[in-house]
C-alpha positions in Angstrom: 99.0 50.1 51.7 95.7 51.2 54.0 94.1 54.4 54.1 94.1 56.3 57.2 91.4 57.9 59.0 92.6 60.4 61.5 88.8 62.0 61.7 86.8 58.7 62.1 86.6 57.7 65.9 85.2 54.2 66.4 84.5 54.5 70.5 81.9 52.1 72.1 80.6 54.7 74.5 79.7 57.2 71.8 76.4 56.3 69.7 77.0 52.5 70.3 79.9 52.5 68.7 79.3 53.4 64.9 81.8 55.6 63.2 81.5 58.9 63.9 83.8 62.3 63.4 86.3 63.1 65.9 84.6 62.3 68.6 81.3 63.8 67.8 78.0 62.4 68.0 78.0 63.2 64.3 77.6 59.8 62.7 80.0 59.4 59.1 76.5 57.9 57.8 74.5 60.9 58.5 76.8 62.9 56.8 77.1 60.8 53.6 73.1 60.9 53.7 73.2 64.6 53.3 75.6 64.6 50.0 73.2 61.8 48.5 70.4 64.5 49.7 72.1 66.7 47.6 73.2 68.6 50.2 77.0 71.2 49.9 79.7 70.6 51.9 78.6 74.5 53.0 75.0 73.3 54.0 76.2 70.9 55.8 78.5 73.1 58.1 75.7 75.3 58.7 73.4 72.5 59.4 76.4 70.9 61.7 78.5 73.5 62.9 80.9 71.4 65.2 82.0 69.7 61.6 85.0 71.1 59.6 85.2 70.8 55.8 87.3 67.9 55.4 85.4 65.9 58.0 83.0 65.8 55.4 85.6 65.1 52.9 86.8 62.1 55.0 83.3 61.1 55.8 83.0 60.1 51.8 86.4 58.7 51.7 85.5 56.6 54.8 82.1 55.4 53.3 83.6 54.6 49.9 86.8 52.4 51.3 83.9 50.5 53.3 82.3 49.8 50.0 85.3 48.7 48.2 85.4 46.3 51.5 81.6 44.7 51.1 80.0 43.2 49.0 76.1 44.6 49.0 73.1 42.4 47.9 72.0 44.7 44.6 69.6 43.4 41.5 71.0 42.6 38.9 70.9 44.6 35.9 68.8 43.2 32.9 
């Protein structure tokens, strides 16, 4: 069964056509940059005030389903 993303818009004629939130020229990876930054979902909405709560919620979902989807090139562990 596939997840859904009803916040993720994947549109060619907004920012080239990465995933962004509903529409927004809010890329999911800038968001997921500013929890690894350390960042509160309540920073975040101040800092991006077009962006709900669980559009950063569903941001981290998205990014994590990519991952389980990939394969990235990491050194191995000794």
């Amino acid at each position: 069964m596939g997840v859904t993303f009803t916040r993720i818009t994947l549109d060619p004629a907004v920012m080239a056509g990465v995933p962004t939130l509903r529409g927004l020229r809010i890329p999911v990876a800038t968001v997921v940059a500013m929890v690894a930054d350390g960042m509160t979902t309540e920073e975040i909405l101040a800092e991006l005030p077009d962006l709900e709560a669980e559009d950063v919620a569903e941001a981290l979902r998205y990014a994590a389903e990519e991952l389980r989807e990939r394969h990235l090139p990491l050194r191995p562990s000794a």
